[in-house]
C-alpha positions in Angstrom: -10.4 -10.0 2.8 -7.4 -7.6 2.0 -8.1 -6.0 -1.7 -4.3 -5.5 -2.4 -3.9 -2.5 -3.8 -1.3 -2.7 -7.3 -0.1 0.5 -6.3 1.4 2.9 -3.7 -0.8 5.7 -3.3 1.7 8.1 -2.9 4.4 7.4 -5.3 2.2 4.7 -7.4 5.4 2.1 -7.7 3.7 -1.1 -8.6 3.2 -3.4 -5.6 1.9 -6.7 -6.5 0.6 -9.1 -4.4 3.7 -10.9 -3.8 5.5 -7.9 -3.1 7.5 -7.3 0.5 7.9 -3.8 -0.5 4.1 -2.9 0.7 2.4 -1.6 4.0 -1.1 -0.6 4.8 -3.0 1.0 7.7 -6.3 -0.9 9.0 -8.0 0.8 6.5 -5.8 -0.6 4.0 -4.1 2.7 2.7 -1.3 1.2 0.8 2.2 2.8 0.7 5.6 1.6 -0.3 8.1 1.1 2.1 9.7 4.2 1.1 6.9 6.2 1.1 5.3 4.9 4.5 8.5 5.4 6.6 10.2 8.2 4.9 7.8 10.9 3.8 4.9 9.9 6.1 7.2 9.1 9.0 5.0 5.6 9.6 1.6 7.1 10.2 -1.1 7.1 7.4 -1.9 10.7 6.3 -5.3 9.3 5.4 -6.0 8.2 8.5 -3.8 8.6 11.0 -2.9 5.2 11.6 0.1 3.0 11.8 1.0 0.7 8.8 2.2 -2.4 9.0 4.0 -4.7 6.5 0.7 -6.2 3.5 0.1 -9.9 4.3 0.8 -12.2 1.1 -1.4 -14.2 0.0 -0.4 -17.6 -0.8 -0.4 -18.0 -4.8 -3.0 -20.9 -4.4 -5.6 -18.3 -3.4 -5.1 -15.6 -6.1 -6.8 -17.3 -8.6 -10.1 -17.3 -6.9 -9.2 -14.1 -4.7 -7.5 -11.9 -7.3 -5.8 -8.6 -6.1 -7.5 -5.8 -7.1 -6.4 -4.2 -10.5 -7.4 -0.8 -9.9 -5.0 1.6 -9.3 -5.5 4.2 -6.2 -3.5 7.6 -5.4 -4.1 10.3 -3.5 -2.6 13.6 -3.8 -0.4 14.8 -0.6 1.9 17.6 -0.3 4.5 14.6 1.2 4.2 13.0 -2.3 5.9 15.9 -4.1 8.6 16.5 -1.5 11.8 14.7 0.3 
């Protein structure tokens, strides 16, 4: 099950779980919009993967299945640049 990240990882915008603003690798690397296509040109830079736009999940299911509240970033030279 996807942890859903709160955060981008780059530019650490919020993203919550309802948000279409979000996209993750298979590793679930999560990345605004903004920051996946524009400074990372659509391929992780943890990973090397593609990203694709973060499944939501249906409100009925966050109560039991909770998005994860802790906040992730990761410093790349793309994160201070463009």
């Amino acid at each position: 099950m996807l942890i859903l990240k709160p955060n981008c990882e780059c530019c650490d915008v919020d993203l919550p779980p309802e948000s279409l603003n979000a996209r993750i690798c298979s590793f679930e690397c999560t990345f605004c919009n903004d920051c996946a296509d524009v400074k990372f040109d659509g391929v992780c830079p943890n990973c090397g993967g593609g990203f694709v736009p973060r499944p939501i999940r249906p409100i009925r299911h966050l109560e039991k299945h909770p998005a994860s509240r802790v906040r992730f970033n990761k410093i790349h030279a793309e994160c201070f640049s463009k």
